[in-house]
C-alpha positions in Angstrom: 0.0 0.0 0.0 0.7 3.5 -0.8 0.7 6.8 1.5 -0.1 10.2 0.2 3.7 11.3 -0.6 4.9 13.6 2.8 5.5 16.6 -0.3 1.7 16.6 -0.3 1.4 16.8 3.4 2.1 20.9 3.7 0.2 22.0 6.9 0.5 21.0 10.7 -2.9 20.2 12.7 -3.4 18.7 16.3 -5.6 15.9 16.8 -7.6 14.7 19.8 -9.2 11.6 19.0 -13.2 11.5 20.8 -13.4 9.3 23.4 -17.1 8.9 24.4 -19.5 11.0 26.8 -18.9 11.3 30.6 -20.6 12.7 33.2 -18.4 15.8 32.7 -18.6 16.1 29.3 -16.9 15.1 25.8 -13.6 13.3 26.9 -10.7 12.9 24.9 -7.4 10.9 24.5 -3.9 12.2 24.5 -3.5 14.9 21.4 -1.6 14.1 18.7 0.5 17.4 18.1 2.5 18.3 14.5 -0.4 15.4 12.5 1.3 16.1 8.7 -2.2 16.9 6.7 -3.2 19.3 3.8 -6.1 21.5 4.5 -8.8 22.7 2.6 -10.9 25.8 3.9 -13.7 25.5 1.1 -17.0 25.1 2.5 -18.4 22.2 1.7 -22.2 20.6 2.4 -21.3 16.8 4.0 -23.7 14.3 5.8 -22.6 13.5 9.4 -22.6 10.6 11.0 -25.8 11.3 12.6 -27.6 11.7 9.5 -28.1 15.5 9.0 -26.6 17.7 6.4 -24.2 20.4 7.5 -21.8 22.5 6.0 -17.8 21.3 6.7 -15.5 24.4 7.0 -12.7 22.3 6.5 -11.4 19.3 5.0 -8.2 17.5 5.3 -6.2 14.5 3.9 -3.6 12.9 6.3 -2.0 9.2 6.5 -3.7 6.1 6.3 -3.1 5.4 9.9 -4.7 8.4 11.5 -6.5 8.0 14.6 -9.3 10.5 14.5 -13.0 9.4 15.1 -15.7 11.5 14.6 -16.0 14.0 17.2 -12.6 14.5 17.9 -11.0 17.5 18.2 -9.0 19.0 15.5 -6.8 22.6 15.7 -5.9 24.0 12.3 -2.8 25.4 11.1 -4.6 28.9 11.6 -5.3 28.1 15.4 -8.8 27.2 14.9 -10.0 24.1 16.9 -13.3 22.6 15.5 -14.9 19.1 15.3 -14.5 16.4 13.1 -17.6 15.7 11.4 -16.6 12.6 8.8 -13.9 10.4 8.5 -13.2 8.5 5.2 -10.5 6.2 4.9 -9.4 5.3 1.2 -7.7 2.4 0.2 -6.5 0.7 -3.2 -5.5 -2.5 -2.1 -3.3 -3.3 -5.2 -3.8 -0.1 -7.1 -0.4 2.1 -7.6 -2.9 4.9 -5.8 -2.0 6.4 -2.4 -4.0 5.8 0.7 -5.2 8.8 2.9 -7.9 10.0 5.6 -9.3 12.4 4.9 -11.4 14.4 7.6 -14.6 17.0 6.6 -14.2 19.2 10.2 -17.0 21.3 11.5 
């Protein structure tokens, strides 16, 4: 398998991957700081995972191996933290294509 070649891979996010609902709130695991991603800031209309249509501010494309659940918290290269909304992860098995996550963001 192929990654997305590190070239490609121009920004720096931080990633807190969701870890479920407490009785204090949100809770999340260790963040994952200096994540190699490229970031799009086109708005974009996206289904979430819930079922409802919403508008992503952001999308990025990292490594295959990304840990990064919907929900999780995500901090842009412009110091923006948001939400991830979707989380796609595409693979070629046997294809000379690259694989990637790629994240739409709230």
């Amino acid at each position: 398998m192929t990654r997305v070649p590190a070239a490609l891979l121009r920004h720096r996010i931080v990633v807190e991957p969701y870890a479920g609902e407490s009785a204090y709130g949100q809770q999340y695991r260790h963040a994952t700081p200096d994540v190699p991603a490229l970031v799009d800031a086109t708005p974009r209309m996206v289904r979430a995972s819930d079922g409802r249509q919403v508008v992503a501010s952001a999308t990025f494309v990292a490594g295959p191996m990304l840990d990064c659940p919907p929900g999780s918290r995500v901090t842009l290269p412009d110091g923006r933290t948001t939400t991830a909304l979707t989380v796609a992860h595409h693979t070629a098995p046997g294809l000379p294509v690259p694989a990637c996550t790629e994240v739409s963001c709230e």
